[in-house]
N, C-alpha and C positions, 0 to 999 in steps of 0.2 A: 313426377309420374313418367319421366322417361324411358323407364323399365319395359314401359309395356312396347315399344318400337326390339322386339325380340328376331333371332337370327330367324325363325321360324315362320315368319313373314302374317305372323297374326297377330299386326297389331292395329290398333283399334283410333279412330280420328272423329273430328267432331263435325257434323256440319249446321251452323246456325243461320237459321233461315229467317227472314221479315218480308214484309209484304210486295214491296219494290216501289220502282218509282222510274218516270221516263229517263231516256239516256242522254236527253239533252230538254232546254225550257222552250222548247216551238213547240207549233200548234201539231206538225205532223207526227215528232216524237210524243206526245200525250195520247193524240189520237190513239197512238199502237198500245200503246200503254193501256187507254183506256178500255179499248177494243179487248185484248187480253184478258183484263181483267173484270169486267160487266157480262163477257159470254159464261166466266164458268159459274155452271146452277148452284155451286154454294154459296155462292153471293148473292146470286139472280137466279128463283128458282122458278119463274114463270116459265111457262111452257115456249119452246125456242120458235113455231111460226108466230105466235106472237110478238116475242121480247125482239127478237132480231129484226123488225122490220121496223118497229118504235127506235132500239140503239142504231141503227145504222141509217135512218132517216132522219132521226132528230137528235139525239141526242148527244152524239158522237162531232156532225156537223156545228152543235151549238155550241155544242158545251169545250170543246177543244182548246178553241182560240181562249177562251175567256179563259179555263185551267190554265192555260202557258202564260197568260199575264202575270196570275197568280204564282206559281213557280220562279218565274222570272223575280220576283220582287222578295224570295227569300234565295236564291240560289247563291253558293257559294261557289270562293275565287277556286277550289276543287271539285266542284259539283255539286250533285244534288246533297242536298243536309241529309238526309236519311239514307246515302250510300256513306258519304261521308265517316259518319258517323259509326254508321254500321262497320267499315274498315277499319276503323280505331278499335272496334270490340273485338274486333275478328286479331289483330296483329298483336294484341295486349292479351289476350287469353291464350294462344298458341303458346305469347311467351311465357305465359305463369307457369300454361300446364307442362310445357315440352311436348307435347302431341300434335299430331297433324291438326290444324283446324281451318275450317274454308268456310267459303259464303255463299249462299245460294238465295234468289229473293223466288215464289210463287209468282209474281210476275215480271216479265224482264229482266234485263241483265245484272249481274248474274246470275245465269239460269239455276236450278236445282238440279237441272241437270250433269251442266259444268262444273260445279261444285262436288257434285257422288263423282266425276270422271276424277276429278284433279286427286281427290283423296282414292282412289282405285290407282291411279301410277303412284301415288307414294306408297304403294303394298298394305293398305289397310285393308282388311276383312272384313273388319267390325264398325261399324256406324250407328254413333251417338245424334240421334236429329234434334236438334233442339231451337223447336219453333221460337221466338222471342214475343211470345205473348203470353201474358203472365196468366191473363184469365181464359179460359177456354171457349171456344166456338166455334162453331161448324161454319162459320165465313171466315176465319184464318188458320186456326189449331187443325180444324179436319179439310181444310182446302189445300195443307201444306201436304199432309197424310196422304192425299189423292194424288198430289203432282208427284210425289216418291213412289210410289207405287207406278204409277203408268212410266216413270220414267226405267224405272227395274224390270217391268214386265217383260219390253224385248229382250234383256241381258241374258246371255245362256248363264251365268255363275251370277248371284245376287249375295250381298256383303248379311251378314247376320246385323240385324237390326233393332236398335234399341228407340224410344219416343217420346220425348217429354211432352204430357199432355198439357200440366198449366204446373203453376206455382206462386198463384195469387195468396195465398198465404204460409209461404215460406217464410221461415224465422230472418233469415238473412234477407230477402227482397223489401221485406216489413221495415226492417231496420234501415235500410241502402234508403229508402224513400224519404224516411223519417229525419235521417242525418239530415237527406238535400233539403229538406224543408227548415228544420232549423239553421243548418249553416245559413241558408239564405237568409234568416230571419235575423241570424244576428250583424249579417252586413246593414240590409236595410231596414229591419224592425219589423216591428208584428202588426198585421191586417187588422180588420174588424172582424172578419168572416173566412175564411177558406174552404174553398168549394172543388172537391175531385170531379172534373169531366172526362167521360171515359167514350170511346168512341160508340155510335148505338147501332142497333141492329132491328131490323123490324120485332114488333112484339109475336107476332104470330110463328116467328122461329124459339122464343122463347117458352111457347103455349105449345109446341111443337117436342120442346123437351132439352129445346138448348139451354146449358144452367148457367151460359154466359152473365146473366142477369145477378145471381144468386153469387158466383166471385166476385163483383165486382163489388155489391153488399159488404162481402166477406171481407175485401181489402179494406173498403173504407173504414169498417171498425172496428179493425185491429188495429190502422193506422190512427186514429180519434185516442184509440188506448195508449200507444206507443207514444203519443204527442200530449198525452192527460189532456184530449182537445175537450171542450162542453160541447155538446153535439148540439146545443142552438146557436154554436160557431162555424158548425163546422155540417156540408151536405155533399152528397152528389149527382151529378146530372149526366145526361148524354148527349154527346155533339154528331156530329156532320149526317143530318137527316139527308136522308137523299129519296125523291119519289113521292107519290100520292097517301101511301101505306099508314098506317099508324108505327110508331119504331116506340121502344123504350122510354117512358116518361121519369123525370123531367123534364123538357128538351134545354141546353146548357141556355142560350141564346135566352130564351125567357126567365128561367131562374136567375138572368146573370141582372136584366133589366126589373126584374121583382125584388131583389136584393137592395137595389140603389133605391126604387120607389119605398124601400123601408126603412131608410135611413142609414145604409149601410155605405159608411163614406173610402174605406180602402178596404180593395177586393184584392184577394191571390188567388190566382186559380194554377192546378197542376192537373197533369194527365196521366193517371197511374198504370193506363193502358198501353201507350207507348212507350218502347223502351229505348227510340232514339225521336228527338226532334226533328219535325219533316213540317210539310204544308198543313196539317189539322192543328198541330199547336203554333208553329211562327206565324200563319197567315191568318187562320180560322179565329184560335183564340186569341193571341196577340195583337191582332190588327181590330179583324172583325167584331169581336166579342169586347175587348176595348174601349170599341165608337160606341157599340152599345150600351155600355156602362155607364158611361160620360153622359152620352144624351140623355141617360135616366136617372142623371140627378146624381151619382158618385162622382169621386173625388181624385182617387189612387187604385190604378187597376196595373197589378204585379202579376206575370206568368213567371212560375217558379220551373225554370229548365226542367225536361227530361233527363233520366237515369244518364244517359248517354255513355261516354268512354269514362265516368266516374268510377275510381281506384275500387269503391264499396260495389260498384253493380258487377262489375270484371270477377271478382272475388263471389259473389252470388251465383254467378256462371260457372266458375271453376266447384262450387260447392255442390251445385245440381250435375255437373257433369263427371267430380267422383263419386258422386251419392248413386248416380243411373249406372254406372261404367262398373258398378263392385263386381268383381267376379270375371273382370278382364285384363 
């Protein structure tokens, strides 16, 4: 695709965005982070003399220190896992495609902003945004939508703009999933049970009209199909409740301890939501969800990796990015 970097200076870059994560594992760095990310109303849409005085009295103060312990106990010898990560997607698609391609997270660095500058000095016009959330929701897919938008608002010249909304049931993501699930199965063997946790979201954004709920269905069973799974093998749940609110049921944390009390002696669970490993899958599922498993009577609890910088996800990315790009 390197055709399209033309003398004509209209050529076209990619920028792939994920949700972020603090710049370092202390309590101050979380805080900004957290801060950041609990103010904007598509994640938190309580009303802000409210919400603001609850986050910035309680929650922010409490919840900080404990977040960076947590961090702290997955953080890699180059950082956070989910930048990490994320830079291996960003440096390996660039080089598939030959096109500009850069990183921007919705909260923290790398800003979204940084990301549209760096691809504006490389002479790009044209902007591919490609949120990395496969299933759609107005707490990542349209919160990313919002940060690009306010960030183009001041620009006198804004780049022609293209948007990947989701791709929870792309042929190729379906497949990229499936592989990593059997190759893992044929290192260590096959589960009793395998259980997709996907991150949740309050129910009332879903009653509201978000159909976040409705792909993540849609992923599971296509994948069930693609794996010939028997679907009294095979469920899915939602992890990291946060709040008083009712969010998405199952919640994973109990389906995972309802599983063991069934006799269900080795569990795998995967995260079909995330498209790199960060703190919901290494700390949340892998640790947390784990202990829980164990003390309810299972045996073998397996977290099967995220998509990550896997050859098959890289190639998925490259397929949605000339599938969006036709006609550039």
């Amino acid at each position: 695709m390197s055709n399209n970097n033309n003398a004509s200076g209209n050529a076209f870059g990619v920028l792939l965005v994920n949700l972020g994560t603090p710049d370092e594992a202390s309590p101050a760095a979380v805080k900004r982070f957290l801060s950041e990310f609990l103010h904007d109303p598509r994640v938190v849409d309580m009303s802000r003399w409210l919400w603001c005085p609850i986050l910035h009295g309680a929650i922010l103060p409490i919840r900080s220190p404990k977040v960076a312990k947590l961090y702290q106990s997955v953080w890699m010898e180059e950082g956070s896992p989910l930048l990490v990560y994320s830079r291996r997607q960003q440096q390996q698609l660039a080089a598939l495609l030959d096109v500009p391609v850069e990183l921007g997270m919705t909260y923290g660095n790398p800003s979204i902003r940084s990301g549209l500058d760096r691809l504006k000095q490389q002479g790009c016009k044209k902007v591919l945004v490609l949120p990395l959330y496969p299933q759609y929701s107005r707490t990542t897919t349209a919160a990313v939508f919002d940060k690009v938008a306010k960030v183009l608002k001041s620009q006198p010249e804004i780049p022609e703009l293209r948007f990947v909304n989701q791709y929870y049931d792309h042929p190729a993501y379906i497949s990229a999933l499936a592989a990593s699930v059997t190759d893992y199965w044929q290192v260590h063997g096959q589960p009793d049970y395998l259980l997709c946790s996907y991150h949740g979201i309050p129910k009332r954004y879903a009653d509201l009209g978000d159909p976040y709920p409705e792909h993540c269905h849609g992923t599971t069973a296509l994948l069930a199909e693609k794996l010939a799974m028997p679907r009294e093998q095979m469920s899915m749940s939602y992890q990291s409740i946060f709040g008083r609110e009712e969010w998405l049921k199952p919640y994973t944390e109990q389906t995972i301890a309802d599983l063991a009390k069934k006799g269900v002696k080795r569990l795998d669970v995967m995260c079909p939501a995330f498209s790199v490993d960060c703190l919901e899958t290494l700390e949340e599922i892998a640790e947390q969800c784990r202990e829980t498993f164990l003390e309810a009577g299972g045996e073998s609890f397996h977290l099967i990796p995220c998509l990550n910088d896997n050859p098959a996800h890289i190639e998925l990315m490259a397929a949605l990015v000339r599938q969006h790009s036709q006609g550039w």
